[in-house]
C-alpha positions in Angstrom: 0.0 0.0 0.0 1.0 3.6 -1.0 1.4 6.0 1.7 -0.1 9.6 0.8 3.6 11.1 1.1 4.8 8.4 -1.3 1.9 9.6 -3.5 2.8 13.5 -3.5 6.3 12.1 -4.2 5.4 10.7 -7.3 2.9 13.1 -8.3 5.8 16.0 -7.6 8.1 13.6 -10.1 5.7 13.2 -12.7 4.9 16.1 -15.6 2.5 18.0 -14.3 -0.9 17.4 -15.1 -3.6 17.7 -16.0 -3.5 15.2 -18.7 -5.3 13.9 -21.9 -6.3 11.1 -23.8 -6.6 11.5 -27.7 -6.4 8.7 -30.7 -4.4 9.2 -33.6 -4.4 6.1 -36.7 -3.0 3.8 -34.5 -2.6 4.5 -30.6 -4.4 6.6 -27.6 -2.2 8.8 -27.0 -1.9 10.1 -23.1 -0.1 13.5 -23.5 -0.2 16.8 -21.0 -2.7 19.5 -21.9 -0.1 22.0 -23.1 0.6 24.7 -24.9 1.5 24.3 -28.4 5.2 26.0 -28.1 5.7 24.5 -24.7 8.7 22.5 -25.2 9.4 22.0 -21.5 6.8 19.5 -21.1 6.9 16.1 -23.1 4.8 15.6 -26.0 3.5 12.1 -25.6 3.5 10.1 -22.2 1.9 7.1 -23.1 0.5 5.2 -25.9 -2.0 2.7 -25.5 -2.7 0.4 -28.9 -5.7 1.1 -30.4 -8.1 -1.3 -31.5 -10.0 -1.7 -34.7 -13.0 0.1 -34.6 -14.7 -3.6 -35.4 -12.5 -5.5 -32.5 -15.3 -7.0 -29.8 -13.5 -5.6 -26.4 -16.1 -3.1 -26.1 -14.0 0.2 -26.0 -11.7 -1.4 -23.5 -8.4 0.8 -25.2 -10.1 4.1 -24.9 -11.1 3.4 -21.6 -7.6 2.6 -20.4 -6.0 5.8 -21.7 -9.1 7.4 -20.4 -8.0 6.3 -17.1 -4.2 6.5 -17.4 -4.9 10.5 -18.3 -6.5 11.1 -15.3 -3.6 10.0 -12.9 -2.8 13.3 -11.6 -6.1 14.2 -10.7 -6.8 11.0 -9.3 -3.7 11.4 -7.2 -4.6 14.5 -6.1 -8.2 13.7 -4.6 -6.4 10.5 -3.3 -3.8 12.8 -1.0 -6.7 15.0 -0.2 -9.3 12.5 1.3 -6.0 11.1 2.8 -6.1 14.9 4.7 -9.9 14.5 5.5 -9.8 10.6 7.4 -6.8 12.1 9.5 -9.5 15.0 10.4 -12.0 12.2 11.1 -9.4 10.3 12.8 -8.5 13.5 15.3 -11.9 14.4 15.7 -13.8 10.7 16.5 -10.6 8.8 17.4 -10.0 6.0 15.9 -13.4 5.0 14.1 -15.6 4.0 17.2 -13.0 5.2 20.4 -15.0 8.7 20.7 -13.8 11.9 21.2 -10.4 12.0 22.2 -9.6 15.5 22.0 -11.4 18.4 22.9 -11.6 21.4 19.8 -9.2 23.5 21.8 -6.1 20.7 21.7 -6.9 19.8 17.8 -4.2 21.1 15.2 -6.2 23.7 13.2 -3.5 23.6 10.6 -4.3 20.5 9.8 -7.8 21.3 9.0 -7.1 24.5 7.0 -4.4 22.1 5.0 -6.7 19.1 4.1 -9.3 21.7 3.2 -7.7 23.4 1.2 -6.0 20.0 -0.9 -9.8 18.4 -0.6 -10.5 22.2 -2.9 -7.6 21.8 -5.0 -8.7 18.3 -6.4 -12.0 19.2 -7.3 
C-alpha cells in the first residue's frame, strides 16, 4: 500500500498534469494539456494500442488511456481524502473510540491544510 507522502512524491516527479487522452491512426495517446510552443513538457506520455473500430473488447483501449490520463487528478483527490480521514481520525478517534480530543487541543493547521487540498482536487 501507498502512503499519501509516497503519492505526493510521485505526483511532484511526474509532468505536471492535468493530462489527456486522444487517438491518432494507430494508438491513444496520453499527453499533458499544453501549450502548443511549450517544449518543456513532453509531447506524448503514453501510448496505448488502439483497436480496430470492429474488435469486440467493447471500447476497453479508450477506456484505459481514459484512465491513465487522469492519474494526476486522481492522485490528487487521493492525497486529499487522505487529509480529511486524518481530520475524522482526530476528531472521532479512531473510528468508534469517541472523542479523544477536545476542539481547543486539535491542530487547526491540519484542518485548514486538508481543506484546502480536498478544494484543489475538485
Amino acid at each position: 500500500m501507498i502512503t499519501a507522502d509516497e503519492l505526493q512524491a510521485m505526483l511532484d516527479a511526474a509532468t505536471p498534469g492535468p493530462w489527456s487522452a486522444a487517438r491518432n491512426s494507430a494508438y491513444w495517446e496520453v499527453a499533458p494539456k499544453r501549450e502548443p510552443l511549450d517544449c518543456t513538457i513532453p509531447l506524448v506520455l503514453a501510448d496505448v494500442c488502439a483497436s480496430d473500430p470492429d474488435h469486440p473488447d467493447g471500447g476497453l483501449q479508450e477506456a484505459n488511456a481514459r484512465l491513465i490520463a487522469l492519474a494526476p487528478d486522481l492522485a490528487r483527490k487521493v492525497i486529499a481524502a487522505e487529509k480529511l480521514v486524518e481530520i475524522v481520525r482526530l476528531v472521532h478517534g479512531s473510528f468508534g473510540g469517541g472523542l479523544t480530543m477536545t476542539f481547543d487541543e486539535r491542530d487547526p493547521g491540519i484542518f485548514a491544510e486538508a481543506i484546502a487540498a480536498w478544494e484543489a482536487a475538485q
